[in-house]
C-alpha positions in Angstrom: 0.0 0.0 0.0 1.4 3.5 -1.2 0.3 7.3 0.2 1.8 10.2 -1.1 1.8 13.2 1.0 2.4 16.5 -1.0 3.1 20.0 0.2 4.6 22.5 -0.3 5.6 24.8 2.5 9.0 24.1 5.2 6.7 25.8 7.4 4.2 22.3 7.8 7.1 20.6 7.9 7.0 19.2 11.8 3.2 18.0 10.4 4.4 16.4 7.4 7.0 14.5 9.2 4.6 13.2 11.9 2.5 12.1 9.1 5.1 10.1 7.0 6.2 8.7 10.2 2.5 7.8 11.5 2.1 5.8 8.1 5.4 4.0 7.9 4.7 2.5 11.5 1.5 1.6 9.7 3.2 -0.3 7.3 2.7 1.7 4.4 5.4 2.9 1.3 5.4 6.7 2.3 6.3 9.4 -0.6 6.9 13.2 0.5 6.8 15.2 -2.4 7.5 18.8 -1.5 9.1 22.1 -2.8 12.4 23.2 -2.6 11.6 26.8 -2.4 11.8 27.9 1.3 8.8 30.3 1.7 10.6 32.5 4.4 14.0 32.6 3.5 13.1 32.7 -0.4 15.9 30.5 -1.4 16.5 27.0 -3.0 16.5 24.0 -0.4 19.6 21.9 -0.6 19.8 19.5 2.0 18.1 15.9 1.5 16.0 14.0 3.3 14.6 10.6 3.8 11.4 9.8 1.7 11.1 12.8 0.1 11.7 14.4 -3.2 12.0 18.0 -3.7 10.5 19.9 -6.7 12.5 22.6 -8.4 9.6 24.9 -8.2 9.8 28.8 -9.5 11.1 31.5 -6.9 9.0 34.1 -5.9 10.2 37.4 -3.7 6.7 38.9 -3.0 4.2 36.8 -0.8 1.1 38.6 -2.7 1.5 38.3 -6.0 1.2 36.8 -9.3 4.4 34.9 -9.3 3.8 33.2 -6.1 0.6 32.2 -7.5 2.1 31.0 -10.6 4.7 29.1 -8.8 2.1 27.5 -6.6 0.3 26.3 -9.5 3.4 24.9 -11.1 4.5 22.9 -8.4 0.5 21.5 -8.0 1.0 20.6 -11.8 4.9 18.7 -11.3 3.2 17.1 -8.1 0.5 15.7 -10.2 2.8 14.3 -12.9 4.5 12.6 -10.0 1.4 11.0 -8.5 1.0 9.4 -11.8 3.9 7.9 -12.1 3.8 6.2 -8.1 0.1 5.3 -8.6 -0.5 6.1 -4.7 -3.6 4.5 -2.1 -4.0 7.4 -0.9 -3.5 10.8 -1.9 -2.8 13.1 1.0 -2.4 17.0 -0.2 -1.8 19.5 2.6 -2.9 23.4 1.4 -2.3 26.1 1.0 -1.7 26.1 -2.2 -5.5 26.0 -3.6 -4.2 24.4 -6.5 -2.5 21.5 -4.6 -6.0 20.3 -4.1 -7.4 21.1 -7.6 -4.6 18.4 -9.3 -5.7 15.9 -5.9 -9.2 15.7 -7.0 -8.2 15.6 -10.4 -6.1 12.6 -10.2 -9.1 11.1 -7.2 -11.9 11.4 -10.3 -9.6 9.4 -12.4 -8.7 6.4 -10.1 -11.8 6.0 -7.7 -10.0 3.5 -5.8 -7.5 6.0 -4.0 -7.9 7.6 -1.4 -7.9 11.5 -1.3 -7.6 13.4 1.9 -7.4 17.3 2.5 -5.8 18.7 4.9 -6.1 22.4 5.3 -3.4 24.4 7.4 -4.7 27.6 6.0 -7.6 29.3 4.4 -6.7 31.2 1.7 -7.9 34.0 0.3 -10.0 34.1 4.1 -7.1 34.0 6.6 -4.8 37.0 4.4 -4.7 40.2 5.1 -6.0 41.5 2.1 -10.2 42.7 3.4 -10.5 45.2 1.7 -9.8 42.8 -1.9 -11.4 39.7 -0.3 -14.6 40.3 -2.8 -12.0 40.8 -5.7 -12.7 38.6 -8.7 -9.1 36.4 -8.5 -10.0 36.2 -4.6 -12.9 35.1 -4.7 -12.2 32.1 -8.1 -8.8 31.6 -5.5 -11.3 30.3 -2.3 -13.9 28.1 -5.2 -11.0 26.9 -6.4 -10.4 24.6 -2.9 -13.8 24.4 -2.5 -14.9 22.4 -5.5 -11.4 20.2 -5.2 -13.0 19.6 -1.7 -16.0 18.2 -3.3 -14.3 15.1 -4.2 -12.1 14.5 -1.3 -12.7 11.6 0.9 -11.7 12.7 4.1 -11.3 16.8 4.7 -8.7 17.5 7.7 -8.4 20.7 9.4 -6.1 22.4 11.7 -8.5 24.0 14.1 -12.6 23.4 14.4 -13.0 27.5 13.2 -12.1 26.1 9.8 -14.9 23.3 9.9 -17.2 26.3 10.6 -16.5 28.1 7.5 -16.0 25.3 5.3 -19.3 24.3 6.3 -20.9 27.3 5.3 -19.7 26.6 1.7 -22.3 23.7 1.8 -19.3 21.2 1.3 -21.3 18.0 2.6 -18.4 15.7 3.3 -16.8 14.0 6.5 -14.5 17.0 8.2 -12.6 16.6 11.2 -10.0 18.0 12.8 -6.2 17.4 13.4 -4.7 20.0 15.8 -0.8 21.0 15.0 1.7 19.0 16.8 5.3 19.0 17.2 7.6 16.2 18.0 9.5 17.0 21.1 7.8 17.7 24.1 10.1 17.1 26.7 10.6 19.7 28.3 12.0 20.6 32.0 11.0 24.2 34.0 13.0 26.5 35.8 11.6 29.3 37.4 13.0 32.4 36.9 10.5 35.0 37.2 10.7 38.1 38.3 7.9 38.9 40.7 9.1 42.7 40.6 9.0 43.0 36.8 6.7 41.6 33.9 8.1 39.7 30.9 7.0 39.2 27.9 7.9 36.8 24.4 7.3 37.3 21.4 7.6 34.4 19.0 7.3 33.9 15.2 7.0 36.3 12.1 6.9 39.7 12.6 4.2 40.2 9.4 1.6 42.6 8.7 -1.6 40.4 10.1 -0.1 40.8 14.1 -1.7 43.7 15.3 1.3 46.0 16.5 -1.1 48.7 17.9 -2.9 46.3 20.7 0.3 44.8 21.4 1.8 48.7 22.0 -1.1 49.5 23.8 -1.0 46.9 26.5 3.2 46.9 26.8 3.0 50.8 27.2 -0.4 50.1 30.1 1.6 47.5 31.8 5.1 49.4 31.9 3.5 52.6 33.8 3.1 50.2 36.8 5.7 47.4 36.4 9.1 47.6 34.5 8.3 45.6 31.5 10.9 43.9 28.6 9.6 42.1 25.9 11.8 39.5 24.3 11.2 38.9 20.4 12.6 35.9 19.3 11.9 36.0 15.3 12.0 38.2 11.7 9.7 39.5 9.9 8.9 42.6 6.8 7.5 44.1 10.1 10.4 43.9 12.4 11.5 47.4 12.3 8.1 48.8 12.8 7.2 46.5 15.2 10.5 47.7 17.2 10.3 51.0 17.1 6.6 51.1 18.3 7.1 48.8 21.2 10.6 51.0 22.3 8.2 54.1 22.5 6.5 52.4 25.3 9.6 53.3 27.4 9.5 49.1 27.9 12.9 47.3 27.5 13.0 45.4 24.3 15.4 42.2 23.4 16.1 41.4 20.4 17.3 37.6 19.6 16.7 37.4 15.8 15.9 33.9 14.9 16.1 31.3 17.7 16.5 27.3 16.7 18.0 25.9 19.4 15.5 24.2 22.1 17.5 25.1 25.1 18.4 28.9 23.9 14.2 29.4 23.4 13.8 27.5 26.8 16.2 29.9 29.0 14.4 33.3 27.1 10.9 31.4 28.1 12.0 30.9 31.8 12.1 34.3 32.1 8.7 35.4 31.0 5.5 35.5 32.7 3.5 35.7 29.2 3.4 34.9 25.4 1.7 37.6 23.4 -0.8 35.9 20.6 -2.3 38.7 19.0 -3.7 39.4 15.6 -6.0 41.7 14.1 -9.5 40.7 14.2 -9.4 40.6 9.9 -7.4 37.8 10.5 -9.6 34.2 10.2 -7.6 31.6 12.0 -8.3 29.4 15.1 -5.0 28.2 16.4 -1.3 29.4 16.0 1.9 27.7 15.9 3.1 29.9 18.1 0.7 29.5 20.5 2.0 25.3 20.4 5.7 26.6 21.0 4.3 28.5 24.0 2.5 25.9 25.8 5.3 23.4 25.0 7.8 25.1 26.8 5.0 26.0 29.8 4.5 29.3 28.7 0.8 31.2 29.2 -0.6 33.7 26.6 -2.5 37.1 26.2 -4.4 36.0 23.4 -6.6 37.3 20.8 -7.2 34.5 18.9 -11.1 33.3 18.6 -12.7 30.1 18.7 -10.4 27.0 19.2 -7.6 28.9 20.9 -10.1 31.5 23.1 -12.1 28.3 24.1 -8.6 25.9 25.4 -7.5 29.5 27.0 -10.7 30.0 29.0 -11.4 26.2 29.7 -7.6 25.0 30.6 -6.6 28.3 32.6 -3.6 29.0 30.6 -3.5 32.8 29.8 -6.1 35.6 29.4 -8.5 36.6 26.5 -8.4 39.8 25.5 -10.6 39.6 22.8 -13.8 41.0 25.2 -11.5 43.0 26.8 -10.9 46.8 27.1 -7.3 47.5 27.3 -7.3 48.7 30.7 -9.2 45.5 31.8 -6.5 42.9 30.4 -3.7 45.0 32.1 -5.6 45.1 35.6 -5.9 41.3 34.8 -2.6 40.9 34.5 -1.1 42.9 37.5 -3.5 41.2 39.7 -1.7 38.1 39.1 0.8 37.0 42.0 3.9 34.3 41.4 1.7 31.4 42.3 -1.0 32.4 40.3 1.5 32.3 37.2 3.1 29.2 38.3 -0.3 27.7 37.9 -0.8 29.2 34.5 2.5 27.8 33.4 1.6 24.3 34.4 -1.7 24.2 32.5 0.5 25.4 29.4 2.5 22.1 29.3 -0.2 19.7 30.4 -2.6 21.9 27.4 0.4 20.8 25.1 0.4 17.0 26.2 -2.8 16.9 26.0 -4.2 18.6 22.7 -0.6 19.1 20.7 1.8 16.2 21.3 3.1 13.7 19.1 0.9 11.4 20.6 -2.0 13.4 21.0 -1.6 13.5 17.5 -1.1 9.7 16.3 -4.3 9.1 18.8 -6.1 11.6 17.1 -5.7 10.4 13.7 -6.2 6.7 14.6 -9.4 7.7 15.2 -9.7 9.5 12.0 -8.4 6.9 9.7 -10.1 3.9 11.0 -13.3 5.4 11.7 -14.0 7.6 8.9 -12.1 6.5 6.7 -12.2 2.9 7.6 -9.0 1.5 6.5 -7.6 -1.4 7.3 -3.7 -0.4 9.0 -1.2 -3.1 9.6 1.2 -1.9 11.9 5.0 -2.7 11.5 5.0 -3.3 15.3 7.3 0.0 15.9 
């Protein structure tokens, strides 16, 4: 039995790896077809790796605009040429890219007997920041285009339950569940090294134009007029500079690490702080963050603005504060009213929340379930 898993961002990586090594211990031939164009960096991947083959795709140096679009639909195209040739089971195509899915359900009308699951990371044209456009003509044949390759899918995974919302609303009448983000290593020891006498902050991930700088000013600059505040940013981003300057007005300390890889580096930076900040602007449709994972892996609570899955795990599991219902003075009362134990607390939840929802094997349970019972395949385990 063959599957063929096809994406094409580094950035689903840690999900793609999880899944080839879910179905190898299943006892199935696992293909990764995949890009070599790094989305972030914008270069050409060299290194190799195991199972996979990389697909010269076309470089693009703009993240809205025709050429990315163009090279997107390329590498959907060399993908499907590919899938031909292995003659797969099953057929699983992650997206972003739209088109990924439109040359899945192509080859799935052609060979009834595969398999073809969706598994959507992102919404696009919904989850850009691009409102204003979002009833433009190309948008709006963009969004179709996923939803009629959905049509034909056998099985349609999401990240977050948000997503099963709004794909329902398309009237796409197939089986949906979701498949929260995961990452591999998850063991992970605390040291307490908070400052009871100061508040600090992280900052993790892509400093981009869908975070909402403004809210994240506005509470820094509240918080710092009662407690001396830094905020640490780990990460880059076409944002960065802004993003600095705005947050250095605040009279708040600010620590800039660039890009951080190294578990133990993020680890000692995350000891320090009593908060991850999770905020993006409301135009922004998404459910769950990666960052937020990387927080509550390293036992790290949030100020959160994120809706639906997130808002709900945040209220439920005690593991930050909401600010979406929230004046600005509110969240920061909320905040200083918190003492070291309350924190400790919070910081605990964080970790079990990651065992729990966003572990490895949160995740191989998870889609157990999903393959078996929706699915219902028959999966012969190599006894691994």
């Amino acid at each position: 039995m063959k599957v063929v898993i096809a994406n094409c961002f580094e950035t689903y990586e840690d999900r793609v790896d999880m899944l080839k090594n879910y179905f190898l211990k299943k006892g199935y031939e696992v293909s990764v077809i995949q890009s070599d164009f790094l989305h972030f960096s914008k270069k050409t991947r060299k290194e190799k790796k195991e199972n996979y083959t990389f697909v010269k795709s076309l470089p693009y140096y703009k993240n809205l605009s025709l050429r990315r679009m163009a090279s997107h639909y390329h590498f959907s195209y060399k993908v499907y040429q590919i899938i031909k040739r292995i003659k797969p089971d099953i057929v699983y195509a992650l997206a972003p890219p739209n088109s990924l899915l439109k040359f899945g359900a192509k080859y799935r009308q052609l060979n009834p007997n595969t398999k073809f699951i969706t598994d959507i990371i992102d919404l696009w044209p919904e989850t850009m920041p691009i409102s204003k456009y979002k009833d433009f003509f190309l948008f709006k044949k963009w969004g179709e285009l996923r939803d009629k390759s959905l049509e034909r899918a056998d099985l349609i995974v999401t990240e977050c339950d948000l997503y099963i919302d709004i794909i329902n609303n398309h009237k796409i009448n197939h089986k949906i569940k979701t498949l929260y983000l995961a990452k591999t290593d998850s063991k992970v020891e605390f040291n307490d090294q908070l400052n009871s006498e100061e508040l600090h902050i992280a900052y993790l991930g892509s400093v981009n134009n869908i975070i909402d700088i403004e809210c994240i000013k506005q509470i820094v600059n509240m918080i710092n007029k009662y407690k001396h505040t830094t905020l640490h940013l780990i990460g880059n981003g076409e944002t960065k500079d802004l993003f600095i300057r705005e947050i250095t007005q605040t009279g708040a300390k600010l620590i800039d690490y660039g890009v951080v890889y190294n578990k133990n580096q993020k680890k000692e930076i995350f000891d320090k702080c009593h908060f991850g900040i999770n905020i993006m602007k409301e135009s922004v449709c998404v459910g769950l963050t990666m960052k937020s994972i990387d927080y509550f892996q390293f036992g790290l609570p949030i100020i959160n603005s994120i809706v639906a899955d997130t808002k709900k795990i945040v209220e439920q599991e005690k593991v930050g504060i909401n600010i979406t219902d929230l004046e600005a003075s509110q969240v920061v009362e909320q905040i200083l009213n918190l003492n070291h134990r309350d924190i400790n607390m919070m910081k605990k939840n964080a970790h079990s929340v990651f065992e729990k929802y966003f572990s490895e094997q949160a995740f191989e349970m998870k889609l157990d379930n999903i393959i078996s019972n929706v699915l219902d395949l028959e999966m012969v385990s190599n006894g691994d």
